[in-house]
C-alpha positions in Angstrom: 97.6 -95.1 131.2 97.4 -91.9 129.3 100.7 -90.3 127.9 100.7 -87.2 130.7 100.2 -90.5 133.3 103.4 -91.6 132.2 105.6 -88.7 133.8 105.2 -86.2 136.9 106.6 -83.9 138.7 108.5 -84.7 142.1 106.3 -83.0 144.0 103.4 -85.7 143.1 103.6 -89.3 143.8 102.1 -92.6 142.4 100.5 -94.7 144.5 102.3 -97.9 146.4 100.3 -100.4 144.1 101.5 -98.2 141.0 105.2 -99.0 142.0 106.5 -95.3 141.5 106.7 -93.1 144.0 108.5 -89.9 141.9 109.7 -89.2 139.0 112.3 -86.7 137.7 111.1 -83.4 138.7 113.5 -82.1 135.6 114.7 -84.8 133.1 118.2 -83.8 132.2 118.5 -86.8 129.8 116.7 -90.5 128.2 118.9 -93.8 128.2 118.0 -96.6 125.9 119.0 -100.1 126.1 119.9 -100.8 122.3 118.9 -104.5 121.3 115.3 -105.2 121.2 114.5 -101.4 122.3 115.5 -99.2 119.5 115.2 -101.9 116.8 112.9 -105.1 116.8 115.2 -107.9 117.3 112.8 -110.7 117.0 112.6 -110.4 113.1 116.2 -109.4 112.3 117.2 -112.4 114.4 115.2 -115.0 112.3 116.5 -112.8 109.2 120.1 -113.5 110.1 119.2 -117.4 110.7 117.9 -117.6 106.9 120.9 -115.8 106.0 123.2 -118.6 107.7 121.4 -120.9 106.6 121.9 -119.9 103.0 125.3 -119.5 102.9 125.7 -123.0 104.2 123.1 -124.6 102.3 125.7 -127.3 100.7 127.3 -127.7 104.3 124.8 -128.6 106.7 127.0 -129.8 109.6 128.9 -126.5 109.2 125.5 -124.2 109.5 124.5 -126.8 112.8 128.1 -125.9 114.4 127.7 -122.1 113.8 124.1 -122.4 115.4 125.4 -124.0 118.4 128.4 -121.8 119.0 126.2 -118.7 118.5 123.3 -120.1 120.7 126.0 -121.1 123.1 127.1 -117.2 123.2 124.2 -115.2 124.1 123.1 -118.1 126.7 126.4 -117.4 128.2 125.6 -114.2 129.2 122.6 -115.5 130.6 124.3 -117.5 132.9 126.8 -114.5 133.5 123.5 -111.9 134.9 122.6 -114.6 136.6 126.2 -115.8 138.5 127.9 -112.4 138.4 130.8 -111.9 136.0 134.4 -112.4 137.2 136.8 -109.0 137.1 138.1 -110.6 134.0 135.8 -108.6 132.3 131.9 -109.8 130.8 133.0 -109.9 127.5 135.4 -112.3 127.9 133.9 -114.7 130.6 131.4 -114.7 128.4 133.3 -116.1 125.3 135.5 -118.8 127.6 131.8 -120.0 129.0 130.8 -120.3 124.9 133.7 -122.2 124.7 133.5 -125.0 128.0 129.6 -125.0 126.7 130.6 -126.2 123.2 133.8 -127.6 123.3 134.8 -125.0 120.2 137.6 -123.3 120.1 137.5 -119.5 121.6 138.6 -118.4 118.1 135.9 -120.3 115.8 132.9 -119.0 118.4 134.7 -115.4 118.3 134.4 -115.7 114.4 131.0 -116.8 114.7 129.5 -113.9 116.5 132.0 -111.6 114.4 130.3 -112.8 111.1 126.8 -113.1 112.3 126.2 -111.4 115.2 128.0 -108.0 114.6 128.5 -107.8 110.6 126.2 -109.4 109.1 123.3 -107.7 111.0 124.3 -104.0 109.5 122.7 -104.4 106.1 119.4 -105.1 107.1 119.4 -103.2 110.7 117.7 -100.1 109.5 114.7 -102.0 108.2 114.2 -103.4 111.5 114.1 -99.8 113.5 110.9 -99.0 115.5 109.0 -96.5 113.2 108.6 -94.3 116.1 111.9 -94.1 117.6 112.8 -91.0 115.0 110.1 -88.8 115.8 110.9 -89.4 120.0 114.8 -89.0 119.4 113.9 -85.8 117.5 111.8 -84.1 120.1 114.1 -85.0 122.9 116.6 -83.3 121.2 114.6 -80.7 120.7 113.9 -79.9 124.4 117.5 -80.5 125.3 117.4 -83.6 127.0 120.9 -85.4 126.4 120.7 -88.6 124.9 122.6 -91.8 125.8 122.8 -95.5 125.0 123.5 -98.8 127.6 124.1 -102.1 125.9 125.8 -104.9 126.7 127.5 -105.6 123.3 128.9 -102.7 121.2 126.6 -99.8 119.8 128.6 -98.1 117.7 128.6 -100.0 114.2 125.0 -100.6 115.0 124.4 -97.2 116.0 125.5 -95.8 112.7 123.3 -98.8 110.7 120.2 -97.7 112.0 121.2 -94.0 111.0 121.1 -93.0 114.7 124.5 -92.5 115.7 124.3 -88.5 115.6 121.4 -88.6 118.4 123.8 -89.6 120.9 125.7 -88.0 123.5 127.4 -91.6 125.4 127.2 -94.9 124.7 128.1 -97.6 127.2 128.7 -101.2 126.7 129.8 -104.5 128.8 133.4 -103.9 126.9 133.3 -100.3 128.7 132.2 -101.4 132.1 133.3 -105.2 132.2 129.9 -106.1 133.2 127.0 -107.2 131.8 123.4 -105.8 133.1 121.8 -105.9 135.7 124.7 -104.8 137.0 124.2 -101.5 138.1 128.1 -100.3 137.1 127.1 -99.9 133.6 124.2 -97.5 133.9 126.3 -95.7 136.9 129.0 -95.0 134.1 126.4 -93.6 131.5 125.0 -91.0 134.5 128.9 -90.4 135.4 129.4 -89.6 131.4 126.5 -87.6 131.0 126.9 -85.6 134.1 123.4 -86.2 136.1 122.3 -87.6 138.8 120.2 -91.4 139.2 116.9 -88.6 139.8 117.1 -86.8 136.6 116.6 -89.3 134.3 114.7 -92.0 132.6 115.9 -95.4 131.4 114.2 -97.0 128.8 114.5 -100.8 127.7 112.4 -103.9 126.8 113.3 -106.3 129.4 112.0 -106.3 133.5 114.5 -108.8 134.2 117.6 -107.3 133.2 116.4 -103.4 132.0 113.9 -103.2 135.4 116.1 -104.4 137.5 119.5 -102.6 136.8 117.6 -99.3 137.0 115.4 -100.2 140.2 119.1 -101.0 141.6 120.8 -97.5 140.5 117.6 -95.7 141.8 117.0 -94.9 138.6 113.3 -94.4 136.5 112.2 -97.0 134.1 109.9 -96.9 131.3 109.7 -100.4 129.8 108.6 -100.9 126.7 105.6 -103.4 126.3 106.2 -103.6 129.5 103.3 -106.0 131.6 101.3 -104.8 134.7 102.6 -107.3 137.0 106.4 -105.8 136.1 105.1 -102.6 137.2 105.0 -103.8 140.8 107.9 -106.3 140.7 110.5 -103.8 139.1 108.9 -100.9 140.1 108.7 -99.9 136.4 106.3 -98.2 134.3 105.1 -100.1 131.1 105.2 -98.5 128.6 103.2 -99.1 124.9 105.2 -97.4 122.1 107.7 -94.6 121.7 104.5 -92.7 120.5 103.4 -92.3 124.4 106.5 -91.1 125.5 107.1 -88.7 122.2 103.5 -87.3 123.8 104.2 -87.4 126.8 107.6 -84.6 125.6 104.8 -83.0 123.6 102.8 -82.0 126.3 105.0 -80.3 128.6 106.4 -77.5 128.7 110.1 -78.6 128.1 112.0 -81.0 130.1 109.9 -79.9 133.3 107.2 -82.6 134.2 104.4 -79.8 135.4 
C-alpha cells in the first residue's frame, strides 16, 4: 500500500475486505505503544540476557532463578489480558501471579524486574531505537499533532533513555489505569488526557492481539507496525511497514487534514 493509502479523509471509505471504513477526517494527535514499537525489543532483550548472564557467571543457580522469576513476570501478564485483571490493580496481580507461578518471594521477583527489566535496560536503550522514529516524531510535531504514549509498564525512565521524553504530551501506563491492554481503559485515559475524541486519532503499536484489539475496542484507528494482511481483517487494522510510510504519509498532506 502506498504511503497516501495509508490515511483518508472521512468522507472516503475503504472497502469491507480492507477492514477500515474511515479514518480521522482531522488527526488531532498519534499514540504509540512503547515496547517493541518505538524501540526494537527483540535485540535489547537478548542484550539484557548476556548481561545477566555475565554478572552471574560464577553462580549459575542464581542466574537460572533470576530467569525464571523474570520469565515468570511478563507471562503473568499474559495470563492477566487473557483472564481480566482484578480491581487490585494490573501491576500488582501481576507480581502475586509471578509469585504463586514460582514459588519466590514477591520481594526477590520485584528485585528482579527492578534490576533487569527497568534499570538495567537504560544504558543500552538508545541504541536499540527505530532509526526512523526521530524523523516521524519531528514532523508530527511539526504539524501540530499532540503526541502521547500507552504502555503497560512505566515510560518515563525509558522515555528519557531513548532521548524522547520531550516529544510527549501524556504518557499512560497499567500503574495509571490498573489495567493492562487490551483493556480499552488505558487508551480511554490517554484520549481523556489529551483532550480528543476515539475519531481523531491514530494508535500505533506492534502487536494485533493486544495493540489491534484495544483500539478496535475504543473505536479507535490502528496502524500496526509490520503488521500482516490477515490482521488487517481480524483487528480491522492497517499494517503498517516502517515509521518511514507514515512520516510520508504527514509529508504529503497538507497539515493534519487527510485531503
Amino acid at each position: 500500500m502506498s504511503p497516501t493509502g495509508l490515511l483518508l479523509p472521512a468522507t472516503h471509505s475503504i472497502s469491507p475486505d480492507k477492514g477500515l471504513s474511515q479514518t480521522p477526517a482531522r488527526l488531532k494527535a498519534l499514540i504509540f505503544d512503547l515496547d517493541g514499537t518505538l524501540y526494537r525489543q527483540g535485540p535489547l532483550r537478548r542484550a539484557i540476557a548476556l548481561r545477566l548472564l555475565r554478572a552471574y557467571a560464577l553462580k549459575p543457580a542464581e542466574a537460572v532463578r533470576v530467569l525464571r522469576a523474570l520469565r515468570a513476570y511478563r507471562s503473568a501478564q499474559e495470563l492477566l489480558r487473557k483472564e481480566g485483571t482484578p480491581n487490585a490493580g494490573a501491576p500488582k496481580a501481576q507480581l502475586q501471579l509471578a509469585s504463586a507461578i514460582t514459588g519466590f518471594k514477591k520481594e526477590f521477583i520485584r528485585a528482579c524486574v527492578t534490576r533487569w527489566m527497568e534499570r538495567e535496560p537504560l544504558a543500552i536503550l538508545r541504541r536499540h531505537l527505530r532509526r526512523d522514529v526521530v524523523p516521524l516524531l519531528l514532523l508530527a510535531k511539526a504539524r501540530g499533532l499532540r503526541l502521547a504514549i500507552l504502555s503497560d509498564y512505566p515510560a518515563a525512565a525509558k522515555l528519557a533513555a531513548l532521548e524522547l521524553a520531550s516529544f510527549f504530551d501524556v504518557a499512560v501506563c497499567a500503574q495509571d489505569c490498573g489495567r493492562f491492554k487490551p483493556d480499552s481503559v488505558g487508551l480511554k485515559l490517554v484520549l481523556a488526557r489529551l483532550k480528543v475524541s476515539a475519531d481523531e486519532v491514530l494508535y500505533i503499536g506492534d502487536r494485533a492481539d493486544v495493540d489491534a484489539r484495544v483500539a478496535l475496542r475504543t473505536g479507535v484507528k490502528c496502524l500496526l507496525l509490520n503488521g500482516k494482511e490477515r490482521d488487517r481483517a481480524k483487528w480491522q487494522c492497517i499494517p503498517l511497514s516502517s515509521f518511514t510510510e507514515l512520516t510520508k504519509a504527514l509529508h504529503e498532506t497538507d497539515g493534519p487534514r487527510w485531503d
